[in-house]
N, C-alpha and C positions, 0 to 999 in steps of 0.2 A: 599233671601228676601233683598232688597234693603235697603238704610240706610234711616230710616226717614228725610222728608227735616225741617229743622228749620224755624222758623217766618225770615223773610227779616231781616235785622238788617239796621237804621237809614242810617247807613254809604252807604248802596247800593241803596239808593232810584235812581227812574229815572233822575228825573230833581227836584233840589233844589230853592228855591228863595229865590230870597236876603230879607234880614227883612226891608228896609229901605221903607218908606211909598210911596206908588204909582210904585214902581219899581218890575219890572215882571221880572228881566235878572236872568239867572242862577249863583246861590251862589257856592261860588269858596272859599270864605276865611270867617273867622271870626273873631271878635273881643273878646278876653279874658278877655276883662274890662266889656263889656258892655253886654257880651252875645249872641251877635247879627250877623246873617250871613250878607255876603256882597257880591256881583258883584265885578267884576274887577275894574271899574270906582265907584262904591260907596268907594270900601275901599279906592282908590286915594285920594275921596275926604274925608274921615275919616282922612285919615293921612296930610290934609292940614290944617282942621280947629283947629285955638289953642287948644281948649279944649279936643278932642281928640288925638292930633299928637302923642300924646307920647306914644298911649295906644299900646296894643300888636295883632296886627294882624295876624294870622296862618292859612294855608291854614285848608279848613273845618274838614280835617281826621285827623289833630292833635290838633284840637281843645280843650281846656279846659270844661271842664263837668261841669255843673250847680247843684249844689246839690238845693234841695229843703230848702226853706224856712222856716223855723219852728222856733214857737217860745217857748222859754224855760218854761217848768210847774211852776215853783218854780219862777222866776224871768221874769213873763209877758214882760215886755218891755226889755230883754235881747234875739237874735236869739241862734240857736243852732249851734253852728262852731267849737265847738274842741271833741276831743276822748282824755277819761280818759285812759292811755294805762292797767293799772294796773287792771280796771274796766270792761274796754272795753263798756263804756259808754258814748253816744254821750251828750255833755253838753253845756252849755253857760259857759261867762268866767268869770263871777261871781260864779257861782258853785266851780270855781275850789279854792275858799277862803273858801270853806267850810270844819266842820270836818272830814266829809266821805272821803273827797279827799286830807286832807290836805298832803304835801310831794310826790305827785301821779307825773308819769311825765303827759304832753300833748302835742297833736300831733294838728295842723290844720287839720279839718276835712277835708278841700277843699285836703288837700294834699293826708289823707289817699284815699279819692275818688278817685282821681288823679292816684295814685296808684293804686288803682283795675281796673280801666277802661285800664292801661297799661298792668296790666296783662291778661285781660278779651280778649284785643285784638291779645297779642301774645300767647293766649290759642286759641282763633280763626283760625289766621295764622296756627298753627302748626296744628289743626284740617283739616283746608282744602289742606294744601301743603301738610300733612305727613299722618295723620289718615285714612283719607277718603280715598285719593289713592291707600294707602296700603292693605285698606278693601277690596277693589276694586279686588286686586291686587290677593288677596287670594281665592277672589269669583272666578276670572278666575283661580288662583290653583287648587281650590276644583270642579270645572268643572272638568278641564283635569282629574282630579282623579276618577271621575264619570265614564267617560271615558274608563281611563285604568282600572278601576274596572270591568266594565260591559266587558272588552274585555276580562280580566283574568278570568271573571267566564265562560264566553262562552269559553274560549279555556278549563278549568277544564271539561264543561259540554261535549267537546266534546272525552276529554281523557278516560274520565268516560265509555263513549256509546264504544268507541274502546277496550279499557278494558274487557268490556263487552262480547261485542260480539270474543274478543281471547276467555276469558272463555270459553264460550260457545261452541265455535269450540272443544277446549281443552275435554271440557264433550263430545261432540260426538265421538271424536277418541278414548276417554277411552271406551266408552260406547260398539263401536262399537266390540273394540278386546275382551274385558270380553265377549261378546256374542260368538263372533265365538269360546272361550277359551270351556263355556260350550256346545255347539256344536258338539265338538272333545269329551268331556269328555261323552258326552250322546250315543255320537256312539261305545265310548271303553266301555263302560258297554251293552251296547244293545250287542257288539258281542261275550259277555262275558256269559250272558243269553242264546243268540242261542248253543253258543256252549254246554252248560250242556244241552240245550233241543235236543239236537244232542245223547247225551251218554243214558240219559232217550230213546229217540226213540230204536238204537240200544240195549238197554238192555230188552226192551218189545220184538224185534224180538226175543230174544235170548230166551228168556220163549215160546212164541211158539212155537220156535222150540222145548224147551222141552221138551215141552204137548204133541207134537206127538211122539216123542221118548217113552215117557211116556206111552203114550198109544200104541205103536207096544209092548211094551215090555208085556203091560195085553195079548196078543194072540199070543204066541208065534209058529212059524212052527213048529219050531222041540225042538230036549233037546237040542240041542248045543247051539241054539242060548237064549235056557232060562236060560243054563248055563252062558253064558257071560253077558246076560244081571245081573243076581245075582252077579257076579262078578265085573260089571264095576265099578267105579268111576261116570260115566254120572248121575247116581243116587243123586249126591250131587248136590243141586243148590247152583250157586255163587251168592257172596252179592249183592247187588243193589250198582250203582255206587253215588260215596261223592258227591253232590253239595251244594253251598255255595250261601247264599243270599249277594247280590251286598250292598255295600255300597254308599246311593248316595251322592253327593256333596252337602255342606250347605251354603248357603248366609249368608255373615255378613254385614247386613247393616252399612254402612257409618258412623263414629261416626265426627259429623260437626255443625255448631252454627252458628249463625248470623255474630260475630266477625270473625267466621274462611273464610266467606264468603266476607267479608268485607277486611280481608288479599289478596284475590284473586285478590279480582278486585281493592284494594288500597284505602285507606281513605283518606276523605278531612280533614283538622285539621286545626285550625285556631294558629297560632305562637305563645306561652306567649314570647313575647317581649313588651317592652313598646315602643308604637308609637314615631316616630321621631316628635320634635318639628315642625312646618312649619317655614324655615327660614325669619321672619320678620326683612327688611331692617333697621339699625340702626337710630333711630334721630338724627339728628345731632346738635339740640341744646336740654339741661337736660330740663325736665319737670319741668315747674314753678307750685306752688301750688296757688290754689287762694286762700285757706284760711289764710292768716299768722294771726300769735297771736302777740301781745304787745310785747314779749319778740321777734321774730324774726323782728320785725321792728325795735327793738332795736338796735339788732344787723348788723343791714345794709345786710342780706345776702342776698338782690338780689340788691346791690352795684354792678355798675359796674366795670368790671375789678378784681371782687373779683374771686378766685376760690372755688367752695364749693364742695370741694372732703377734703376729712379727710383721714388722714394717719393713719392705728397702731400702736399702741405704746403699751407696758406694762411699762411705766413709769408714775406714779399715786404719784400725790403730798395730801398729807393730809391739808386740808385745817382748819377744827375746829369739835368738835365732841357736840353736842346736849345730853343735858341728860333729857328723857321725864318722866314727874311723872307719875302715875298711873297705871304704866305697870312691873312686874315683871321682864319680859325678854323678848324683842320684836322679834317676829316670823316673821311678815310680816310689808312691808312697801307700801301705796297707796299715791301717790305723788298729792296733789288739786291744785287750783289756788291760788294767788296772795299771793305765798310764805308758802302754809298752808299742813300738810302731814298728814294721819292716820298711826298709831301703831296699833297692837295689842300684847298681848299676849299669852299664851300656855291657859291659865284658862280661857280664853273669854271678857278681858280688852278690851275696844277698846278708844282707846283717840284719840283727835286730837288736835295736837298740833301747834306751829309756830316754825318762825325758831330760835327763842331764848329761846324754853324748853317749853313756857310756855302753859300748859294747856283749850284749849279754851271749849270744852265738854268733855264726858265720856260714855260710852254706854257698859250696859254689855249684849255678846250674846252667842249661843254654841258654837264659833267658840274656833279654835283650834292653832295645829302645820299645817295650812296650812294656804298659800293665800288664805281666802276667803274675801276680799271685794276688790274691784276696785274705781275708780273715773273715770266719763264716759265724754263723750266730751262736751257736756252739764254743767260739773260739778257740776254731781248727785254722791254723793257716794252711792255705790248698795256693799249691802255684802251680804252671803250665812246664812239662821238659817237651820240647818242639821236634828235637831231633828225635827221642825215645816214642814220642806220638801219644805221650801221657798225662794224667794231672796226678799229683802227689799231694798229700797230705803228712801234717803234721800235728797232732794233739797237744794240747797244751802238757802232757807228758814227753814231750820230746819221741813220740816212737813215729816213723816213718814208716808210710804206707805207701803203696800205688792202690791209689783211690780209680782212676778212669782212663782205659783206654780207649783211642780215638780214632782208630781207625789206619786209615790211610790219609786221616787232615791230620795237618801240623798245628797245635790250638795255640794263638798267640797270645793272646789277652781273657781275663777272666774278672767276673763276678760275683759276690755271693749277694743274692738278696736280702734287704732287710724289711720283705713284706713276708715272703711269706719262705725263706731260707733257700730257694731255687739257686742255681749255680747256670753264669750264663756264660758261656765260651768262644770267644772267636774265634776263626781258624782259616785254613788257608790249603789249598791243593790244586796243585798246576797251577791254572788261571783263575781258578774259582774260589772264591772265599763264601762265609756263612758264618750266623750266632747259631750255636746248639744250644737250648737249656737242659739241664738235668734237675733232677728232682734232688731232696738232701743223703738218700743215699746212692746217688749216681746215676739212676737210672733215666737214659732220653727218651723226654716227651714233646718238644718240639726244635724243628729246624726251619732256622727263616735267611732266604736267598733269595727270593726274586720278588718284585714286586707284580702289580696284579696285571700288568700288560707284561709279563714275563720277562722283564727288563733285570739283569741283575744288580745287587743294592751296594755290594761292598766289593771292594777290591782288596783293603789290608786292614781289617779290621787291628788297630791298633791298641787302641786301648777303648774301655766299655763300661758303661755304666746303669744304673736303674733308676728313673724319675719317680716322686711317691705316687703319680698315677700310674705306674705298672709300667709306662714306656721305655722302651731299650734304645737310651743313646750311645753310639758310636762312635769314636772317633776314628777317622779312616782317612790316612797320611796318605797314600796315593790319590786318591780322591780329591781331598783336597774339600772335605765336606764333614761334616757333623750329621750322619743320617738316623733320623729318627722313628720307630714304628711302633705302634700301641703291643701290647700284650700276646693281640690273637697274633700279630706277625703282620697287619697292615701298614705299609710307608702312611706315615702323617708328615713328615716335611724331610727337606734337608737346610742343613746353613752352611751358605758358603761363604763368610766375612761381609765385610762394607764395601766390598768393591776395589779394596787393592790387593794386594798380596797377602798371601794367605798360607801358613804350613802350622797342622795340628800337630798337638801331642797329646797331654793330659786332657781328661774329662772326669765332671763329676755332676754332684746335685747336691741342695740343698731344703732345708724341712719344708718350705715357702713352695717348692718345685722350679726353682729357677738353676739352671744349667750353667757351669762355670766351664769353661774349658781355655787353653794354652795356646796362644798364638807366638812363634817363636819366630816369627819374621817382625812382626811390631812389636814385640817385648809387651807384649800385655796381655790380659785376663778378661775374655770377652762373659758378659752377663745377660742371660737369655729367660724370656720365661717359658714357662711349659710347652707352649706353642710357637716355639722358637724366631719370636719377636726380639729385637736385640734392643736390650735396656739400657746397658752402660758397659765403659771398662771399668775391672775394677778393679786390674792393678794397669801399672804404668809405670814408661821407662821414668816420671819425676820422684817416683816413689821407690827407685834400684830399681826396678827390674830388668834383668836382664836372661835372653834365652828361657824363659817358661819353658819349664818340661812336665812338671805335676803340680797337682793342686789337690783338694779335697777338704772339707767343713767335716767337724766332729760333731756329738750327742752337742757338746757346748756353745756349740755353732763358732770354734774358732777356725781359722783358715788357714790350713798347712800348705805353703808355697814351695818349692824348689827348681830350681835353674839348673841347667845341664853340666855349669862349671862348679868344681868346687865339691863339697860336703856339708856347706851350713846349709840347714832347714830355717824356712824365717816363719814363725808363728804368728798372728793375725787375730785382731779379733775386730767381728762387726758392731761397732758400739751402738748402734742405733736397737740390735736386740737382743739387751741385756735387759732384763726385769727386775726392779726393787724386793721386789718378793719373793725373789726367789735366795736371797744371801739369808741363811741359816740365822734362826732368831728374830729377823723380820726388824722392823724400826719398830724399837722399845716403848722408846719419852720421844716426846715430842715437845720441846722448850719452846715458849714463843707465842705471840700469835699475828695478830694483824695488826698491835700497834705495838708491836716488841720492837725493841730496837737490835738483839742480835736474835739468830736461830742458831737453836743446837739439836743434834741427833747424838743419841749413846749407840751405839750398836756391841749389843751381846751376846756374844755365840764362847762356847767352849774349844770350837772347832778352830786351828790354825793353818789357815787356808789363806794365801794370797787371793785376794779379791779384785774386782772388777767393776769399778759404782758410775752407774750410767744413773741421768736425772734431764727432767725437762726444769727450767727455772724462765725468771721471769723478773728483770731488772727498768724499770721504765718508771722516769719521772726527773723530776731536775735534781730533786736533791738524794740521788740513790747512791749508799756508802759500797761497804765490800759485803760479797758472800766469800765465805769459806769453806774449804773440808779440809778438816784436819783428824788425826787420830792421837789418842791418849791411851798410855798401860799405865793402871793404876794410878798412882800420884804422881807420876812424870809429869814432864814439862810435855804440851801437848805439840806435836808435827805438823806443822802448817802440811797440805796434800794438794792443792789448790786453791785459787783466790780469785777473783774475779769483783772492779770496782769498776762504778761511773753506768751510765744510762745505758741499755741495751737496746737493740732493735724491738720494736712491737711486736705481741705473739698474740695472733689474733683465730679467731673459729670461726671456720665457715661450714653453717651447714645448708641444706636444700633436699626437697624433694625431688626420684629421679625417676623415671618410667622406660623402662624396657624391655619391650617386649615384640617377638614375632620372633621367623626362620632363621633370619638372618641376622639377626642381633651383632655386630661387632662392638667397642671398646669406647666406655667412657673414661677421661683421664683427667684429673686435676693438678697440677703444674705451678710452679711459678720460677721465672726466670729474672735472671738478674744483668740488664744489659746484655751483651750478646754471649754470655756465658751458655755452657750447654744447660738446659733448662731441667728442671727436678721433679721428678713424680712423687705425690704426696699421698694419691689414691687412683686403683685403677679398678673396675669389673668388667669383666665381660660377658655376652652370652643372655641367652632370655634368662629372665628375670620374673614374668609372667604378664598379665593384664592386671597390673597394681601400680599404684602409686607407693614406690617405698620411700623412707624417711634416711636419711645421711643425718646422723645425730652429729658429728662435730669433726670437723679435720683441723688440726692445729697447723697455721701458716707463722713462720718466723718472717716478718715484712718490714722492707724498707723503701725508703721513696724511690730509690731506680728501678726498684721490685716490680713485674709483674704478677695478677693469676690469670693463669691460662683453662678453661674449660673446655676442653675439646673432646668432640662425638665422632668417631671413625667410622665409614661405610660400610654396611656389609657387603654381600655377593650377590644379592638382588634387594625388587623395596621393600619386603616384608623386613625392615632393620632400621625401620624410625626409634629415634631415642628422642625424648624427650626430658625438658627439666623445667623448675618451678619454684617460686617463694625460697630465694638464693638469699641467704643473710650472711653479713661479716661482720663480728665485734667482736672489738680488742678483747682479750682472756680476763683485763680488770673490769670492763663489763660484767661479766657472770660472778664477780666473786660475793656477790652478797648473796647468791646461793650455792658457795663454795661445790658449785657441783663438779666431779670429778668423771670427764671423758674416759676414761677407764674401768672402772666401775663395770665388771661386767654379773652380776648375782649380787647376794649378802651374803657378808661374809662375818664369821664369827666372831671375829675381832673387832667389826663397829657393830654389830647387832646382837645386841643381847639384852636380854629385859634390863630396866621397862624403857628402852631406848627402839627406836625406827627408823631406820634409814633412809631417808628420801633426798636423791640425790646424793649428798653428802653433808645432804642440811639435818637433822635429830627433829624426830618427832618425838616427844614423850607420849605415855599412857595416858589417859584420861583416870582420873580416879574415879568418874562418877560409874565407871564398865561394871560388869557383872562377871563377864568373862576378860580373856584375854588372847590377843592371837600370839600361837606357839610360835617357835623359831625350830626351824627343822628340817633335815635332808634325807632323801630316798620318799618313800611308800607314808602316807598317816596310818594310823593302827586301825583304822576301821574301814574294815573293805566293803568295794563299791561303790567308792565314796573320796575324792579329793585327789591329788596328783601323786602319780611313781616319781616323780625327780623336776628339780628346780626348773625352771626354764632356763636361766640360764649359771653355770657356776652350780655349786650344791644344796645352798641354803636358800631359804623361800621359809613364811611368814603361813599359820592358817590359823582359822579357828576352830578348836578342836568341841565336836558337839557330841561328845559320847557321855556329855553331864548338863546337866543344868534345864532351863525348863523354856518351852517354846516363847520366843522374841528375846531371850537374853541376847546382850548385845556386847560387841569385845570392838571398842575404840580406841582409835589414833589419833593423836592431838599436834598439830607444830608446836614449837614451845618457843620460835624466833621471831623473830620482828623483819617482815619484809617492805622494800620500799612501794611507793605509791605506784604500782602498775599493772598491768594484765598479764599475768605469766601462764603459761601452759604446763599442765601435769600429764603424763604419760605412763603407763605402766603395764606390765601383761598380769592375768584375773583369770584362775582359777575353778567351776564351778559346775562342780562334778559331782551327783545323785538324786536320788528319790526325792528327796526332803529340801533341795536346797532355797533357800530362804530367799535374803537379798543385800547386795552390796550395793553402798551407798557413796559418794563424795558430795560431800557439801563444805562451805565457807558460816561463819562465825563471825561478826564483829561484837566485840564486846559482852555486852547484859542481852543483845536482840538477838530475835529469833535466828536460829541457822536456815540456811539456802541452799534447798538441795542444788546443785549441780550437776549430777548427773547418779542416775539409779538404774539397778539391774535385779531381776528375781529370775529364780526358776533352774531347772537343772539346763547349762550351756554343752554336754558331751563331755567328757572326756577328755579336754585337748589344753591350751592354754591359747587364751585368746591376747591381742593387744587391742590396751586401749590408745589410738591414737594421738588424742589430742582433748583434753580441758580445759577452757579457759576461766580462769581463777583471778575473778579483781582483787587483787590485797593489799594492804597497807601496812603498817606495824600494828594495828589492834585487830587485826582481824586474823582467824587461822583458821589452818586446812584440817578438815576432819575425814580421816577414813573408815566409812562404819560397817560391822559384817556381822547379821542378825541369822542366830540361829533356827533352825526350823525344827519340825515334831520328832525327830528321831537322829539316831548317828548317821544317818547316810545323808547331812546337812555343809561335809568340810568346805569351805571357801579358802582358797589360797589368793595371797597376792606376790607379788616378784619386780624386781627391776624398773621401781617409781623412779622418775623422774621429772624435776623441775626445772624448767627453761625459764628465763628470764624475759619472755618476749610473747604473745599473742600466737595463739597456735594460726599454722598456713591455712 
């Protein structure tokens, strides 16, 4: 079935017209003041007449979005133009003087717009370059497999019919000899019969002859002969001779069955193997979500240049601990909006609290020692009543609902999804337990209880949660197991602890998809990843912990704990993934450099927000003073915040190339251990990979001499699961600094790339003065279609040259403008080079007055895709520099993009 086609979308119309009055020519650009499309010669004369000249004109596909109009309920003659973040409520900027809002941040709505329509478009892009094709792509798999299906069963059908008929031959030669067997046997008894009728014959002769003896002897001639006859012996008759009746042969019919017939000719069986995934080709840039919340706008995380991958950590700083009234001993924790949580209790307390204790309702229900209430995306709270056999709802209007009844199960424990807002319920009757899920307005679509040997899965479902791949973890206290099954309702594992003692409570997840859950017999906080491999604890009795009953990680990724005794909640946050770029304002100044003797950061934000400042740093040498953070208001005396003096451990990058690929792929792991300490993972993958050699750009190791690294390759389930690795480098992080390149660094981002600057690495490239053109700095679609990429490779920003001007071979150069030392370093980068026209990109090296080298050159249209280049090697010195060249070709369908250069300090592998 084909993919449905969507409505046209605005951006593809045939023929546009300019908005200006009496003017028919096709609209090409628009104006972002005014609203208004424009002609070539309109916008010319837009940007001559004073009143306009100044305003912002952009071709039409990057145009700025018009939000509607509206004007605010409460203050008639105020429009509606800002979002309360906190609220999430469109408002006028009078509203925001009000008490509901007072202290709320705001966002310009024009902006938040602004941003959806960005991301709406590179949700598009990646639908029609990556989604669609791939579907595509699968439709012609799943053909072929039709295919090979229908030929496998015709060659089974015909092995079948041959089979057959050997049998069959097989039954006639048996058949045939059993016949002639009794054949033989019927002629050995037939001649066995004649023969006794042979001895009977000769025994009747012998009596007649008697009878006449018999009777000479009545009339005898004379006395002599009546004297012999008196005398003879002939007088006695002899016995009749012995015969014996034959025994015949018996038949034993064939003792045979269906099955044993089915032996003969061979059975079809269908495999218990579970089907191989279809290998769907990688995206090459993360999935943007369109929905972001207040708090992720916050945080800047679809900031250009930011990377949003999280590292693991078990290091968990304790941030402050909550003590909520009304509750005995909190069993369960449901995280709500704008800062508000539910508790309950073991007795059926249920309170909702804020983030400073304080009591805002109280509700008392049959809930128990399990998860039974959620907070669903909507920001409804729904909890379980067990004895009524119901789920209830509450709106964030406080009106109380019976949302679902259950039947004749008792639902213990509940869920609301945050993929796709599903409601997943555990529950319980008689003996038997099961997850229902329901849809978001209640209605069930699936029920999962047994697995596929029809084994059942749960006993008390206790409490329940959702992994971001769709998986339904379980915790289930009688059990005594963590059971885990994909989406469609298949078991993928269970975990049952390390081997001692073991009693669940709490379970959850986190963004990473790694699985937290409550072990109340060890006081700790077991850490799982997706495929419930056990990573670490990651609380522990040295840290309080005592009796784990709940757990759960927020949007901020902090980590809400609670113990059975008591009412404090202890708050947590995972310092290892916290992001510089993501605190409001961003690092301003940067004071300092490499031969500074102190470093300073300003950080400016209007927002008054308790912060959280995570950093990698780097102390090594004889003579290394103090680093500091402190903070200053105004002209005060500034707050020392931290201090740290004297020589640090070496922080060193390892990187290497690594190959994995086949069936069986299981786990590379990168480690280092410190004497018999539990040993620490630094990097893990699993899983094919494909038949490629990929590149590990950089793992930073903190190392000391009792330090090991550990490199270890785990087996899979048969040999198609060789892993392989290659050209493994380690050097210190002050090795790379003279190309101050920055392992983070995931796109360009706005903030270091802006004319006539170039980012490579984190080294500047300037412009070349001697260019004709210049390459643009820019995100989403270029304006001339047909022609160049829908969206960065990676992050937003990406570099092209735009050729809808200037005349065939204009050239738009990159220049270094730094001085590198005397060695062979490697350039890497992904390139862009997509249409009719496309020219050619160049890398070549410069020393001084002579000629440049080319190094490496590319012409011609490469598809559509973005390609990488994996490796250049680049002799350089201080006089000599990296030139990136990108030559225009005969018409606009010539754009070249480049993205994500890199410079290594070292001889590519």
């Amino acid at each position: 079935m084909a993919l449905s086609k969507s409505p046209v979308p605005p951006d593809a119309q045939h023929y546009l017209v300019c908005g200006t009055d009496n003017c028919k020519k096709n609209c090409q650009f628009y104006c972002n003041y005014c609203h208004q499309p424009l002609c070539k010669q309109c916008r010319d004369d837009h940007q001559t007449i004073p009143e306009t000249k100044n305003h912002k004109v952009v071709h039409y596909k990057q145009r700025k979005r018009q939000i509607p109009v509206e004007k605010c309920k409460i203050h008639p003659t105020k429009d509606i133009d800002l979002l309360c973040e906190e609220c999430q409520i469109p408002l006028c900027s009078k509203c925001t003087a009000t008490k509901e809002h007072r202290g709320h941040v705001f966002t310009d709505l024009e902006v938040v717009f602004a941003e959806k329509c960005s991301l709406c478009h590179t949700e598009i892009a990646k639908i029609r370059s990556y989604f669609e094709p791939t579907c595509q792509d699968l439709k012609k798999e799943t053909a072929r497999d039709v295919t090979e299906i229908k030929k496998t069963m015709e060659g089974i059908r015909t092995s079948m019919k041959a089979e057959a008929e050997t049998v069959k031959k097989l039954v006639d030669t048996v058949t045939s000899d059993q016949l002639k067997q009794v054949d033989k046997i019927e002629q050995s008894l037939l001649k066995i019969l004649s023969g006794q009728n042979k001895k009977i014959d000769d025994y009747i002769n012998y009596l007649n002859d008697l009878i006449s003896t018999f009777y000479g002897y009545l009339s005898p001639s004379d006395i002599e002969n009546l004297t012999f006859a008196l005398k003879s012996e002939n007088l006695m008759i002899q016995p009749m001779p012995e015969t014996f009746k034959p025994v015949p042969p018996v038949f034993s019919a064939g003792q045979y069955s269906k099955e044993d017939v089915e032996k003969l000719l061979g059975r079809i069986t269908v495999p218990n193997t579970k089907p191989e995934n279809r290998k769907i080709k990688p995206i090459e840039t993360a999935s943007t979500q369109l929905k972001l919340t207040g708090k992720q706008r916050k945080q800047d995380k679809e900031k250009p240049g930011v990377k949003q991958t999280l590292s693991l950590s078990s290091s968990l700083t304790k941030v402050r601990e909550y003590k909520v009234p009304g509750v005995g001993g909190v069993y369960h924790i449901s995280l709500g909006k704008s800062g508000r949580l539910w508790v309950s209790d073991v007795y059926g307390n249920f309170v909702q609290a804020d983030l400073q204790g304080n009591q805002l309702q109280k509700i008392q229900t049959s809930g128990g020692s399990e998860g039974f209430h959620a907070v669903t995306q909507d920001g409804d709270l729904i909890y379980t009543d067990r004895d009524n056999k119901v789920i209830n709802r509450i709106t964030p209007g406080n009106t109380l609902t019976e949302f679902i009844k259950t039947g004749d199960w008792r639902p213990l424990s509940i869920h609301s999804s945050h993929i796709n807002g599903d409601i997943l319920v555990g529950m319980r009757k008689d003996r038997e337990a099961k997850v229902t899920r329901y849809n978001k307005t209640g209605t069930e679509i699936q029920n999962i209880q047994r697995d596929n040997k029809g084994q059942e899965l749960y006993i008390t479902p206790r409490y329940i949660t959702e992994n971001i791949n769709g998986d339904v973890c379980v915790s289930d206290y009688n059990k005594n197991a963590v059971v885990v099954v994909d989406k469609s309702g298949q078991h993928r594992f269970s975990y049952t602890g390390q081997g001692s003692e073991f009693e669940l409570f709490g379970i959850c997840s986190n963004e990473l998809g790694h699985i937290l859950l409550c072990d109340r017999i060890s006081n700790t906080v077991h850490l799982l990843d997706q495929d419930g491999q056990f990573l670490s604890l990651l609380l522990t009795p040295q840290q309080g912990v005592e009796h784990p009953r709940s757990v759960c990680v927020d949007d901020e990724n902090n980590l809400w704990y609670k113990r059975s005794v008591g009412s404090e909640l202890a708050l947590y946050y995972l310092l290892s993934n916290i992001r510089l770029a993501e605190i409001p304002g961003g690092l301003d100044t940067l004071v300092g450099g490499s031969n500074a003797v102190g470093l300073g950061v300003v950080l400016s934000s209007s927002i008054y927000i308790t912060y959280c400042l995570a950093m990698y740093y780097h102390m090594y040498g004889g003579y290394i003073n103090t680093l500091t953070i402190r903070t200053q208001k105004g002209n005060n005396t500034a707050i020392d915040r931290w201090k740290l003096s004297g020589n640090q451990d070496i922080t060193y990058c390892l990187n290497m190339y690594y190959h994995m690929y086949g069936g069986y792929i299981n786990t590379l792991t990168i480690r280092t251990q410190k004497g018999n300490n539990t040993a620490i993972d630094h990097w893990k993958l699993s899983g094919n990979q494909g038949d490629a050699w990929h590149h590990l750009s950089g793992v930073t190791l903190s190392l000391d001499s009792p330090k090991k690294i550990i490199i270890e390759a785990t087996k899979g389930a048969n040999y198609e699961g060789d892993i392989a690795i290659d050209s493994i480098k380690l050097l210190p992080l002050a090795d790379l600094a003279d190309t101050g390149h920055n392992f983070f660094l995931t796109g360009v981002s706005s903030k270091v790339l802006s004319n006539p600057f170039f980012y490579l690495g984190s080294a500047r490239m300037d412009i070349s003065l001697t260019d004709k053109m210049s390459l643009v700095f820019s995100t989403g679609s270029t304006p001339s279609s047909s022609t160049g990429p829908t969206a960065a490779h990676r992050g937003l920003y990406y570099k092209f040259i735009e050729t809808s001007s200037g005349a065939v071979g204009d050239k738009a150069i990159l220049e270094s403008s730094r001085a590198f030392q005397v060695k062979t370093y490697c350039l890497t980068m992904y390139y862009h080079m997509y249409g009719a026209t496309i020219n050619t990109l160049t890398i070549r090296t410069k020393n001084g007055n002579n000629a440049a080298i080319d190094r490496w050159t590319l012409s011609g249209n490469q598809g559509d895709v973005w390609h990488h280049l994996s490796g250049v090697n680049l002799p350089l010195d201080s006089q000599t520099k990296i030139i990136v060249e990108a030559t225009k070709g005969s018409s606009i369908t010539g754009d070249i993009a480049i993205d994500y250069v890199e410079l290594w300090p070292f001889a590519c592998p």
